[in-house]
C-alpha positions as CSV (number, residue, x, y, z in Angstrom):
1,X,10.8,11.2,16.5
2,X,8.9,11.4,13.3
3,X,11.7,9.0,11.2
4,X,11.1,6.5,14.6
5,X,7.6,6.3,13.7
6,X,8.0,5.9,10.4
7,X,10.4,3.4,10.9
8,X,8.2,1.5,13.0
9,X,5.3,2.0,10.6
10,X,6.6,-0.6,8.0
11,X,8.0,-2.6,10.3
12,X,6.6,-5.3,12.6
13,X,5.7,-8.8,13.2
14,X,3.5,-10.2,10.3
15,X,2.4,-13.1,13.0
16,X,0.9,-10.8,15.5
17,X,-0.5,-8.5,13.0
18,X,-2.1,-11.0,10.6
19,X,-5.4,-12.9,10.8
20,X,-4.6,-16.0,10.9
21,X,-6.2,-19.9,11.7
22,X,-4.3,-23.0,12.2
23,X,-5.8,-26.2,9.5
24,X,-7.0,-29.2,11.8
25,X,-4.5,-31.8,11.1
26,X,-1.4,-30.3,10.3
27,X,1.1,-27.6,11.3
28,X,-0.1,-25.0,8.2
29,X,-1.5,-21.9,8.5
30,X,-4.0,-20.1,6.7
31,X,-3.9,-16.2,6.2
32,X,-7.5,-14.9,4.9
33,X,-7.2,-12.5,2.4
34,X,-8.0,-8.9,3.6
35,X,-11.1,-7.1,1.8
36,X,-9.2,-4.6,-0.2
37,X,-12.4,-2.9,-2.1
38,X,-12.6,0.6,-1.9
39,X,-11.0,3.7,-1.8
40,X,-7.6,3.8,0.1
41,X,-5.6,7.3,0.8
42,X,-2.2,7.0,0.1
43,X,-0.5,8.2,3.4
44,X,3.3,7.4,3.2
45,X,5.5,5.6,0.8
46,X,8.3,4.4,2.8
47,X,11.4,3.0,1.0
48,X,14.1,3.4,4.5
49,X,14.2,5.6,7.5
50,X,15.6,8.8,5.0
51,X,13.7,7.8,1.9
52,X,10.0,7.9,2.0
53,X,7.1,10.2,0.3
54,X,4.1,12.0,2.0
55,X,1.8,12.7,-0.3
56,X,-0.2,15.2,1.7
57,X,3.2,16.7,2.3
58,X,4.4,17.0,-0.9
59,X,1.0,18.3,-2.4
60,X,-1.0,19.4,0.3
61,X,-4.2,20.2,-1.8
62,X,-4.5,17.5,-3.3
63,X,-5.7,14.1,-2.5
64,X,-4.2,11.0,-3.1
65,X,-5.5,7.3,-3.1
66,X,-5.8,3.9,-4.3
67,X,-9.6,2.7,-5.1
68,X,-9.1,-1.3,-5.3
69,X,-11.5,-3.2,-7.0
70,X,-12.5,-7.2,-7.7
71,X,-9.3,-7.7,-9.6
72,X,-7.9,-3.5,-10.9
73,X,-6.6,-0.8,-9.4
74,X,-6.5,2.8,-10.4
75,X,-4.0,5.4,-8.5
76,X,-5.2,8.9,-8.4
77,X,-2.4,11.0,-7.6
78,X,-2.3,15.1,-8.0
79,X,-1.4,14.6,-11.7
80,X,-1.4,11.4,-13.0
81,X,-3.8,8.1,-12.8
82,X,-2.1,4.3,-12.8
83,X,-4.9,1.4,-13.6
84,X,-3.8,-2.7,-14.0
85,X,-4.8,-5.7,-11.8
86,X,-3.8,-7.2,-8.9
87,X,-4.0,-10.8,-7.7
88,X,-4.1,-11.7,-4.0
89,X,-3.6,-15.4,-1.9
90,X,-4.0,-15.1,1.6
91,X,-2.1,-11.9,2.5
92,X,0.3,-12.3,-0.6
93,X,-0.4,-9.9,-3.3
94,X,1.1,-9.0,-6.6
95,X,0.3,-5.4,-8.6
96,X,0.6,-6.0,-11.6
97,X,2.5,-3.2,-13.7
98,X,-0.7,-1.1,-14.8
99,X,-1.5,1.9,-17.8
100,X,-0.6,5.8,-16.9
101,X,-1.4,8.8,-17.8
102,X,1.8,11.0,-18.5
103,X,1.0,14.6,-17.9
104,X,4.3,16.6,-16.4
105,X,4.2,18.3,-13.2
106,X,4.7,20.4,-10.8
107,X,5.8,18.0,-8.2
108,X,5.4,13.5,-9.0
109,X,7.6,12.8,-5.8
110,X,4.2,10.7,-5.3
111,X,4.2,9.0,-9.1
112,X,8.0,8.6,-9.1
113,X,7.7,6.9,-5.6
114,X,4.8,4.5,-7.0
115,X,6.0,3.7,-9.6
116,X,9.8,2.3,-7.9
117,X,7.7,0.7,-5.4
118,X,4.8,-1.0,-6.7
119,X,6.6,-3.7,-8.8
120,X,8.3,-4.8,-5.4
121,X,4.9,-5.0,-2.9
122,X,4.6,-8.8,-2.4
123,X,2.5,-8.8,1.1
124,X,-1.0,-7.2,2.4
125,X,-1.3,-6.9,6.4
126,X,-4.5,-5.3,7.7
127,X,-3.8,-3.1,10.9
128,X,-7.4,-3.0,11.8
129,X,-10.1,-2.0,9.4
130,X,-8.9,1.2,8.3
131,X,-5.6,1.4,7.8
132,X,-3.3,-1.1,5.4
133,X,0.0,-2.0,4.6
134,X,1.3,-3.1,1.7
135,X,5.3,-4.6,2.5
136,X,8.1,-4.6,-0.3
137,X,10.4,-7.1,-0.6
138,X,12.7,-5.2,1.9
139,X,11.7,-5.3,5.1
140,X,11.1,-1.1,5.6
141,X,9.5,-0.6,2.1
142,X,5.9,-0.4,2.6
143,X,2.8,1.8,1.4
144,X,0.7,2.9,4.1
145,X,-3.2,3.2,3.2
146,X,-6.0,4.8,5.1
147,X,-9.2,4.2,4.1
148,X,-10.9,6.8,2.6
149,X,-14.0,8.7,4.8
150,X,-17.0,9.2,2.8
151,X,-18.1,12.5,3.3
């Protein structure tokens, strides 16, 4: 049951999840880019139904997350940081590859798993205000984000 939903997780239809507003005049569409500032926890890194990470799984006491900014990034994982830039059109998006720190641990099933999937993201759909996906360039690659609760 849990590989079904995961499946379906990072998969979908980008036309009924996306916010999108036909241009007067012409058959076009316009996506509006999705407000990515913040702090996002990292909640699965989905490559296929058998090949995924979740980080609170793999390191329960730690936390995760991805705290975009204007244009940078920085990755906070139980170990290591990743920081670069990012540079979004509409609900395109391209990480660029990004600075980190190379400390050995324990367990980087998180790290290993960023750092094979982040040169691939190429689109941003917003589920609702709290939770985005970030789509490979295969269809079930994804990273799942919550954002984060201020506490």
């Amino acid at each position: 049951m849990f590989v079904a939903l995961l499946a379906t997780a990072c998969t979908g239809n980008k036309a009924n999840n996306a916010d999108s507003t036909a241009v007067a005049g012409n058959d076009s569409t316009t996506v509006a880019a999705p407000d990515l500032k913040g702090e996002w926890d990292i909640e699965n890194i989905v490559f296929s139904d058998s090949d995924y990470v979740k980080p609170s799984e793999a390191v329960a006491d730690a936390r995760q997350y991805i705290n975009f900014e204007d244009s940078t990034y920085s990755i906070h994982t139980n170990c290591n940081t990743i920081q670069g830039s990012y540079v979004m059109t509409g609900d395109s998006i391209k990480i660029e590859p990004g600075l980190m720190t190379e400390m050995a641990c324990d367990n980087m099933a998180t790290e290993d798993a960023l750092r094979r999937i982040l040169p691939s993201i190429s689109t941003i759909e917003v589920q609702n205000d709290s939770v985005i996906r970030l789509n490979g360039a295969n269809p079930a690659e994804c990273i799942m984000l919550k954002k984060a609760v201020k506490k």
